[in-house]
Structure formats: structure tokens, C-alpha cells
C-alpha positions as CSV (number, residue, x, y, z in Angstrom):
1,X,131.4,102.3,93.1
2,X,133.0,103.4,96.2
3,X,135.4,105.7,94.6
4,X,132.6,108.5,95.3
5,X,131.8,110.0,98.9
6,X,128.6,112.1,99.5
7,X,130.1,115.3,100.6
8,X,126.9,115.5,103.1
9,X,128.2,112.9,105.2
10,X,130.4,113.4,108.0
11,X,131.9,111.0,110.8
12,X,128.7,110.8,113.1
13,X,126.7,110.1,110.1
14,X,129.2,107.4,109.4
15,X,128.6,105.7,112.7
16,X,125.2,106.3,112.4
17,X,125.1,104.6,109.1
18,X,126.9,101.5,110.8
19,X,124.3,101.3,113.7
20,X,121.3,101.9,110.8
21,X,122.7,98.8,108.5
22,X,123.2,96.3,111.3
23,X,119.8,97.3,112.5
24,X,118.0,96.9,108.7
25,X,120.1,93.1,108.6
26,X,119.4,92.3,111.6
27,X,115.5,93.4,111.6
28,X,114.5,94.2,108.3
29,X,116.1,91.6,106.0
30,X,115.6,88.1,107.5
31,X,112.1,88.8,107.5
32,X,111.2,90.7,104.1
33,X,109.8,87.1,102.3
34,X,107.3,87.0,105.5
35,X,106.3,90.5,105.3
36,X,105.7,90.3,101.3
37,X,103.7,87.3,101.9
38,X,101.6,89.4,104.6
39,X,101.4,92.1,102.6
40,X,103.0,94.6,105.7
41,X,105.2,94.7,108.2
42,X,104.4,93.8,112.0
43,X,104.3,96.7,114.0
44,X,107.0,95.4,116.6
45,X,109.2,96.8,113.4
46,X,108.4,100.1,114.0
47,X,108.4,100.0,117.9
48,X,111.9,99.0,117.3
49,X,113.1,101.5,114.8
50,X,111.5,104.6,117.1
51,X,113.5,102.8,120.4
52,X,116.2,102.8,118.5
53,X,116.1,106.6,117.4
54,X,115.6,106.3,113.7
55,X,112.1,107.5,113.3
56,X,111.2,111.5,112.8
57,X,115.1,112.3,113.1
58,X,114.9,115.7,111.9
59,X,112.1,116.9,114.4
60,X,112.9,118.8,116.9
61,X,114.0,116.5,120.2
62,X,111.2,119.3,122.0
63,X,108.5,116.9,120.5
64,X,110.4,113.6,120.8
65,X,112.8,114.0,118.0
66,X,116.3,113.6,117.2
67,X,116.7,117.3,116.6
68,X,118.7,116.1,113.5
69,X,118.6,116.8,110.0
70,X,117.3,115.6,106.6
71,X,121.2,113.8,106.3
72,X,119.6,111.2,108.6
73,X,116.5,110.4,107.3
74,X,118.5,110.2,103.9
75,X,120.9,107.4,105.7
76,X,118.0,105.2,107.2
77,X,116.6,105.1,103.2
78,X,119.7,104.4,101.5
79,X,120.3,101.7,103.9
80,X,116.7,100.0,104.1
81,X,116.7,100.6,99.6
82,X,119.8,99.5,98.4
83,X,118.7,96.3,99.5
84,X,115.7,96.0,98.1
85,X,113.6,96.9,101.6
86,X,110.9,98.7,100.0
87,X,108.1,97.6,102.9
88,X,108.3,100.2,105.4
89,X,106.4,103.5,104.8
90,X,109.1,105.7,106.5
91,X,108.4,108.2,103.7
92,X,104.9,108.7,104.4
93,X,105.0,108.7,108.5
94,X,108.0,111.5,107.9
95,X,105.8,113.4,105.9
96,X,102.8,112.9,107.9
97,X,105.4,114.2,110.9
98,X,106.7,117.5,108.9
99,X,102.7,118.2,108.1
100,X,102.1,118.8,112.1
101,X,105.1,120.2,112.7
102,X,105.0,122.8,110.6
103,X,101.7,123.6,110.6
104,X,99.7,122.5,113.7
105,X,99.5,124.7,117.0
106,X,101.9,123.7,119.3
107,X,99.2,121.5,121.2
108,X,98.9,119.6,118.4
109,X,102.8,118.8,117.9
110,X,103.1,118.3,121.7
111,X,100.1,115.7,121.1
112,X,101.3,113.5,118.2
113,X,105.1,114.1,117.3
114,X,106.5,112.4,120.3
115,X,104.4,108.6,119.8
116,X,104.9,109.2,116.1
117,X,109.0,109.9,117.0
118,X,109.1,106.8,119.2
119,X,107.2,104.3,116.2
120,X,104.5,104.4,119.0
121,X,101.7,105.9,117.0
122,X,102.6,105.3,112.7
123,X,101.3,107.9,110.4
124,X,99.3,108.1,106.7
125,X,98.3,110.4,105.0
126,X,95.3,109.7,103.1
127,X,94.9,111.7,100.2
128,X,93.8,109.8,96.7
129,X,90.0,108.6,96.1
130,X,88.9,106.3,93.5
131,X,87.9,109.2,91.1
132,X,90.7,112.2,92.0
133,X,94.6,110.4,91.3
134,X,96.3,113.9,91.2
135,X,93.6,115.9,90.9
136,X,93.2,117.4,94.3
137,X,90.1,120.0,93.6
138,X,88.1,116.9,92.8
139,X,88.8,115.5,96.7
140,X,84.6,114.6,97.6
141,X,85.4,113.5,101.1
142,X,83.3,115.6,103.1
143,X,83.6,116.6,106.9
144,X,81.4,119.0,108.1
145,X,81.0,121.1,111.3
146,X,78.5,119.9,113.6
147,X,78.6,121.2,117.3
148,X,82.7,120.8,118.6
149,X,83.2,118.2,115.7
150,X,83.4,117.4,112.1
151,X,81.3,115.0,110.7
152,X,83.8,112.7,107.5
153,X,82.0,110.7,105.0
154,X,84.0,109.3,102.2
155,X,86.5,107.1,100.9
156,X,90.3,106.9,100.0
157,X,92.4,104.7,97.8
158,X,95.6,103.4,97.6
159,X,97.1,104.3,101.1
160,X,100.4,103.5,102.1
161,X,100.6,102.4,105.6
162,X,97.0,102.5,105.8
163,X,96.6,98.7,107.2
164,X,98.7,99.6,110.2
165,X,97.6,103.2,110.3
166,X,97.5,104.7,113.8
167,X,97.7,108.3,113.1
168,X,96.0,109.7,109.9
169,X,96.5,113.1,108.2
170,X,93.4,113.1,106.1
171,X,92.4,115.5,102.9
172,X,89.1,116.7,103.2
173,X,86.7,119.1,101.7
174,X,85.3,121.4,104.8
175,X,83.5,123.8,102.3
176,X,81.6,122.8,98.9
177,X,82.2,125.6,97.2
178,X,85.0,126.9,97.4
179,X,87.3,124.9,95.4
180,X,91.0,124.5,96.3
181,X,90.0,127.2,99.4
182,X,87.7,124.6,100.5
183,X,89.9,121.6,101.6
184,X,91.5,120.9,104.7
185,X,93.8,118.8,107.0
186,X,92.0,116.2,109.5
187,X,93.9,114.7,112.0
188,X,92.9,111.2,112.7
189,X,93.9,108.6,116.1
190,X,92.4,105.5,114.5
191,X,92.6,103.1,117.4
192,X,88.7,102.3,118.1
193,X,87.2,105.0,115.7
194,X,83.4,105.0,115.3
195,X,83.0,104.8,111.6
196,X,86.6,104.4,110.5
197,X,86.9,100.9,108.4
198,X,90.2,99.7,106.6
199,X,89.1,97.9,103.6
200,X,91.1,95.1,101.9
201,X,95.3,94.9,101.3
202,X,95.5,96.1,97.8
203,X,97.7,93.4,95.9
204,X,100.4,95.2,93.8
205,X,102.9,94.5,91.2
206,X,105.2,95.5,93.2
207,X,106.3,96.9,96.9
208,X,104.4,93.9,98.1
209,X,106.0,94.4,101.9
210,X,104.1,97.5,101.8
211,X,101.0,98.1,103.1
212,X,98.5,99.8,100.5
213,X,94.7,100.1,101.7
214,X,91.7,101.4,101.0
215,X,90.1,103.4,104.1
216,X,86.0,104.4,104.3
217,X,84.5,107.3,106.6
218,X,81.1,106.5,107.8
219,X,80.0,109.4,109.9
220,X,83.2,109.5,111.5
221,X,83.1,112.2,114.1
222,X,86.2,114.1,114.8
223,X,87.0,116.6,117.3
224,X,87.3,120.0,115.5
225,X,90.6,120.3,117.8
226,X,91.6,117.8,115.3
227,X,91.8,120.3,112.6
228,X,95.7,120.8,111.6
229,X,96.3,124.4,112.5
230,X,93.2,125.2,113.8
231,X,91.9,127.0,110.5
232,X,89.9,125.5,107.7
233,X,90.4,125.7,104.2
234,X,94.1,125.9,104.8
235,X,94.4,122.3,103.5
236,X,95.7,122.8,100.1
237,X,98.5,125.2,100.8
238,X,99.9,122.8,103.4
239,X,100.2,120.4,101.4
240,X,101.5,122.2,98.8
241,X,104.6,123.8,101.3
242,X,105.5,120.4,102.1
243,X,106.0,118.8,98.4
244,X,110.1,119.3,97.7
245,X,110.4,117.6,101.3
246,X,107.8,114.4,100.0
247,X,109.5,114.6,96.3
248,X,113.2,114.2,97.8
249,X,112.6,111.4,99.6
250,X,111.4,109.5,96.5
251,X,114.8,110.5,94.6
252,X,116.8,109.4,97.7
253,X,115.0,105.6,97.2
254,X,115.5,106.1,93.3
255,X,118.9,106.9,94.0
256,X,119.7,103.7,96.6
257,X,117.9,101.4,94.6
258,X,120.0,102.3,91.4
259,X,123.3,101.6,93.8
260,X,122.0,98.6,95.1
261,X,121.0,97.2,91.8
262,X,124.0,98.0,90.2
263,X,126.3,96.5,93.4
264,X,123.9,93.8,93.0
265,X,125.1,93.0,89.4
266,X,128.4,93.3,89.3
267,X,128.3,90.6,92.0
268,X,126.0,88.5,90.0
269,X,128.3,89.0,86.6
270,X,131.4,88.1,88.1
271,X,129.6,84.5,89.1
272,X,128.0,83.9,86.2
273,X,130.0,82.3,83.4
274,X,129.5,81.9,79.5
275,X,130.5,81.0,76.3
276,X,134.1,79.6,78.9
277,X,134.2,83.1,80.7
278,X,132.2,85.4,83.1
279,X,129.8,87.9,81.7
280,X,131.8,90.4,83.5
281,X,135.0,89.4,80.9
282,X,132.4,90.5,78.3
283,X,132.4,93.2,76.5
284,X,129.1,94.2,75.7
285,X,128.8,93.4,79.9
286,X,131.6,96.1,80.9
287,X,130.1,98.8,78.7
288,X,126.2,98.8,79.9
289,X,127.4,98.8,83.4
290,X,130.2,101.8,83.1
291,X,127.2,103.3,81.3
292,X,124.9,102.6,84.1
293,X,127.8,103.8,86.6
294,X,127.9,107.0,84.9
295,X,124.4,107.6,84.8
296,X,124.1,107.0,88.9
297,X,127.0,108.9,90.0
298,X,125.3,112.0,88.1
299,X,122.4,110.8,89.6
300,X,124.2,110.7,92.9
301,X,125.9,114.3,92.7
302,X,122.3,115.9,91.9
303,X,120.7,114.1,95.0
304,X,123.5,115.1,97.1
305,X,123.2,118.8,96.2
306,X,119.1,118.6,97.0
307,X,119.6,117.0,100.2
308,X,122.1,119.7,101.2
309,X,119.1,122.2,99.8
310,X,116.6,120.5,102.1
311,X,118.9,120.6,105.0
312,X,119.3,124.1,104.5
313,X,115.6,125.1,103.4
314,X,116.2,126.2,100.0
315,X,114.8,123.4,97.9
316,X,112.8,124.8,95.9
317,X,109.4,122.9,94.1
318,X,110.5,123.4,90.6
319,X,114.0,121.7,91.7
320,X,112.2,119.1,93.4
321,X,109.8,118.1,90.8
322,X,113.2,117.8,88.5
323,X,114.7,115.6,90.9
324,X,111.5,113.6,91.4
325,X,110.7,113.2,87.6
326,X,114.6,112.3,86.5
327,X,115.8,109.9,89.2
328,X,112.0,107.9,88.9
329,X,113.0,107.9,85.3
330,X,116.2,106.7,85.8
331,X,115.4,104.3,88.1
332,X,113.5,101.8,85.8
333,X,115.7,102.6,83.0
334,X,119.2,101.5,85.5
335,X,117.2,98.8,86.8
336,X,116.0,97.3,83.8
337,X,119.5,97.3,82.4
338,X,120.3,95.3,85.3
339,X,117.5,92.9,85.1
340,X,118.8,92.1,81.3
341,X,122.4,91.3,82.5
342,X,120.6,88.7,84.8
343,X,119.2,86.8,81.5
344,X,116.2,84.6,82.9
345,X,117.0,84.6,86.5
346,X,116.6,88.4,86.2
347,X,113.0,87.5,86.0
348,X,112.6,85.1,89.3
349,X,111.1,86.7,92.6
350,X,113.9,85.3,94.3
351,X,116.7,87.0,93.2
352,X,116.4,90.9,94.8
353,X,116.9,92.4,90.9
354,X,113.6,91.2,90.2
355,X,111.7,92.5,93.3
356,X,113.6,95.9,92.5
357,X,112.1,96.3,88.7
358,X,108.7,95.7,90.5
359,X,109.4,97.8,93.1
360,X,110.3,100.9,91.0
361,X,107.5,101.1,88.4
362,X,105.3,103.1,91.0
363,X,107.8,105.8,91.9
364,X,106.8,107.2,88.7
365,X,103.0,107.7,89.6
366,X,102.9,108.1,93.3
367,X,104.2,111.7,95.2
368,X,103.3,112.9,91.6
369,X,103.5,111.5,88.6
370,X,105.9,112.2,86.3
371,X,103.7,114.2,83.6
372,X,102.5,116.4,86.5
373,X,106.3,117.0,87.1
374,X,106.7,117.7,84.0
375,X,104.1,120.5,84.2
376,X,105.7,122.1,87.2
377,X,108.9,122.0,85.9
378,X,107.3,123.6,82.1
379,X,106.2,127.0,84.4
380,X,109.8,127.9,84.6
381,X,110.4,128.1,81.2
């Protein structure tokens, strides 16, 4: 397992790496049972990872950045993933990030990007409602012009971050009619918001350190400032632009989680002793897991070459959507062979294999699921 070496990685992103893992065990991992329990992490958590410099590493350091690259991002989820840390929503604030900075006025990036870099202000995006899962066109949250603001009445579903939401990018529909022309991008500062109500904690089968809402819009009034870019109906186009960035961050988890579970394992199988010898002195045991070690350093190589592709701005969607749909594939399948080699432990809450089978059934559905990657990927046939 450490035979391989992600040609992306260099020697600063090697001592970042060190200061990113002492940081996740000394912050993250004494304190993941609470923040299941809870159902999300305490804020002070992301105040700390935005002091420390790990937050919005690829902005620019004019809007309170790193001025980085994707590389780094990649390192803080490998580190937080591998071990199971699936609480924090650093996926959806990064995205929530890329969506003003590349496509709100510069008031707007000057505005938000430098709280959201510092874990000073942490962003959602609210996007599903109870009737729409990836059906976009049929987004019914309305806003609608009145005076210098918009009016928002509506509802989402199934928000990530949205219990300790302080900066929403909100979907909405600005003209009827229109269809896909008629959506846009509201910007949201939540803190006190006439109208703006967080419903209950959804409980989930898995990802339980993460916090997944439902939010409601009751004549919420927004400055039409607000609006991302300035121009409605633009909605649906930025969201679309930003997709390979939002689909290679879920392969970058896929692909940690896999490492971790199989590291995870092999430790375990070593231990464990039956029939007067350990599982790992089987040979049935050896077999699934050089199978499984196969399958993950392809895995591996393929992630590699789309981070490299996002570094450089040439990954494309119907790349993406390949590496979103295999690797959340992969994932259960690796993880479930893992879980097996664990016999009835596999299946306790308390041993980390068991919180990463949960953990992964979702990355199949959420970013998009995998038959609407598989519909993407179809057009380039």
C-alpha cells in the first residue's frame, strides 16, 4: 500500500500533509463519537481549520485564500477520509466558494470569500426540495423582485451543512416560465434572517457527524445585490460550469475511504486469529484483499490523473461524471469486501469499517446520482 506515490504531490504538499493529519488527530478524531451523537460538528471546528489555512485553499489569497491549488483541497480530504471523518461539509463550503468566485462581481467575492476562507462565515448550497432530487427544472422555490429585493418562499431538503449554515448559495426560480432560463443563484447571510427557519437534523444511515437539514423561506427578503453575478436566469449554467469541480471531490473521498478501509483491514486481519492462525495466513484472506489492492491503486492512478485535470482546468464533465459514477461504485463494493473480512464485528458502530459502509451508500445518490452519470457519460457515445 505504500509502494505507490501520487505523482501530484511534491515536498510542500508533503509537509503540508503532516501539518493537515496532526491537525484532523488532534481536532477531528477525539471528538467524532460526540459530533455523531450531535448530529454536527461545533463550529469552533471550523474557526480552527480557516486559522489554520486549510479552508478555500485554491482561492485566490486576493479574497482571503491560499492562492493554492486543487492538490490541497485533495490533501485535507484524504486526510479527514481515510479515517473515517466523514462530518465536516468541506465539499460543499468549497463548492459554495468556487460558485462566487467564478461567477459573482468582484463585490461580491470581496464580500464573502475572505469569512468563508478563514471558517468565519461556513457555506451551503441549498439545492434539492422534497419533490425535485435531480430534477432541477422542477426547483418551485420562488423569489421574486419586489422594489431593491427579492421576495423567497419555499423549501429545501436534505442540506448538508445546513444546521450550521452561515452563508447560503440558494437555487431559485426568478421567472415562472421560463424553464431552465428561469432559475437563479441567491446569496444568503443567515445570521438573524427574517423568514429564514432551519427545520429538524435529518437522521441518516449514515454520515451521522454531518449536518443534513431541511431549510424553509417564508417571505424572506433579500437584497437583489444578493443576486450571484448580478443577472438572473443565469442560475442553471452556473451550476452546471462548476459540476467536474463538485464531482471530483466526491471521487477524492471514494478514493481515501477505499485506502483507509483497506489499511484498516489488513491491520484488523493480522490480529484476528482462526481455525490456530491469523485470517491474514488465509488464503481466501490474501486473495480478496490483493484483489481489493488492485482495484484501488487503478482507482488511485485515475483520481490522480483528474486532479492533475482540475489543477490545470481541463476536466471535462463527461470525465467527471466517469470518475464520480466508478469510484462511488467502487467504493461500496471495496468497502463491503472489507466489512466481510471483519465477520460480526464488521457490523458494530464501534469499529471505523462499519461507520465507512454507512458512510459510503450516499455518495452514490448525492452530487448526482449514479444513473444520471450514467446518462452524461451515454452522450459521448
Amino acid at each position: 500500500m505504500k509502494s505507490y506515490r501520487s505523482r501530484w504531490m511534491d515536498e510542500n504538499l508533503e509537509i503540508y500533509r503532516q501539518s493537515v493529519s496532526k491537525f484532523v488527530e488532534t481536532e477531528m478524531v477525539p471528538f467524532d463519537e460526540k459530533w455523531r451523537e450531535q448530529q454536527h460538528l461545533d463550529k469552533e471546528l471550523w474557526r480552527k481549520a480557516g486559522a489554520q489555512g486549510f479552508l478555500c485553499t485554491d482561492i485566490p489569497e486576493q479574497y482571503g485564500g491560499a492562492g493554492a491549488d486543487f492538490r490541497y483541497e485533495a490533501v485535507f480530504y484524504e486526510e479527514q477520509w481515510r479515517r473515517g471523518l466523514s462530518g465536516m461539509g468541506q465539499g460543499v463550503h468549497s463548492i459554495s466558494a468556487h460558485y462566487i468566485l467564478n461567477h459573482g462581481t468582484e463585490e461580491q467575492k470581496q464580500r464573502w470569500l475572505p469569512g468563508m476562507a478563514a471558517g468565519k462565515l461556513i457555506g451551503a448550497i441549498a439545492m434539492t426540495e422534497p419533490g425535485t432530487g435531480s430534477d432541477l427544472q422542477a426547483i418551485a422555490t420562488r423569489a421574486v423582485k419586489d422594489g431593491d429585493d427579492y421576495v423567497v418562499n419555499g423549501s429545501k431538503i436534505f442540506i448538508t451543512n445546513g444546521y450550521l449554515c452561515e452563508l447560503l448559495v440558494l437555487i431559485v426560480r426568478t421567472d415562472p416560465d421560463a424553464g431552465s432560463r428561469g432559475l437563479s443563484l441567491l446569496v444568503l447571510e443567515t445570521e438573524g434572517l427574517d423568514g429564514y427557519r432551519v427545520g429538524r437534523k435529518l437522521k441518516k444511515m449514515g454520515q451521522k457527524a454531518q449536518d443534513t437539514c431541511e431549510l424553509f423561506f417564508e417571505d424572506v427578503r433579500v437584497p437583489a445585490s444578493q443576486l450571484l453575478g448580478g443577472t438572473p436566469g443565469e442560475g442553471f449554467k452556473q451550476l452546471m460550469s462548476d459540476l467536474p469541480y463538485e464531482r471530483s471531490t466526491v471521487g477524492v473521498q471514494a478514493v481515501a475511504t477505499m485506502e483507509g478501509a483497506l489499511e484498516e483491514t489488513v491491520k484488523y486481519v493480522k490480529e484476528r486469529h482462526a481455525f490456530g492462525k491469523s485470517l491474514m495466513e488465509q488464503q481466501n484472506t490474501r486473495f480478496k484483499l490483493a484483489e481489493v489492492h488492485a482495484l484501488i491503486r487503478a482507482a488511485r492512478i485515475f483520481m490522480d490523473r483528474c486532479i492533475e485535470d482540475v489543477v490545470t482546468g481541463t476536466l471535462d464533465n463527461i470525465t467527471a461524471s466517469m470518475c464520480k459514477w466508478w469510484l462511488s461504485e467502487l467504493q461500496q463494493k471495496v468497502v463491503d469486501e472489507c466489512l466481510q473480512l471483519h465477520g460480526g464485528y464488521g457490523y458494530m458502530d464501534e469499529y471505523l469499517i462499519c461507520r465507512m459502509y454507512a458512510d459510503s451508500r450516499v455518495a452514490r445518490i448525492y452530487a448526482g446520482t449514479s444513473e444520471i452519470m450514467l446518462e452524461v457519460i451515454a452522450r459521448d457515445l
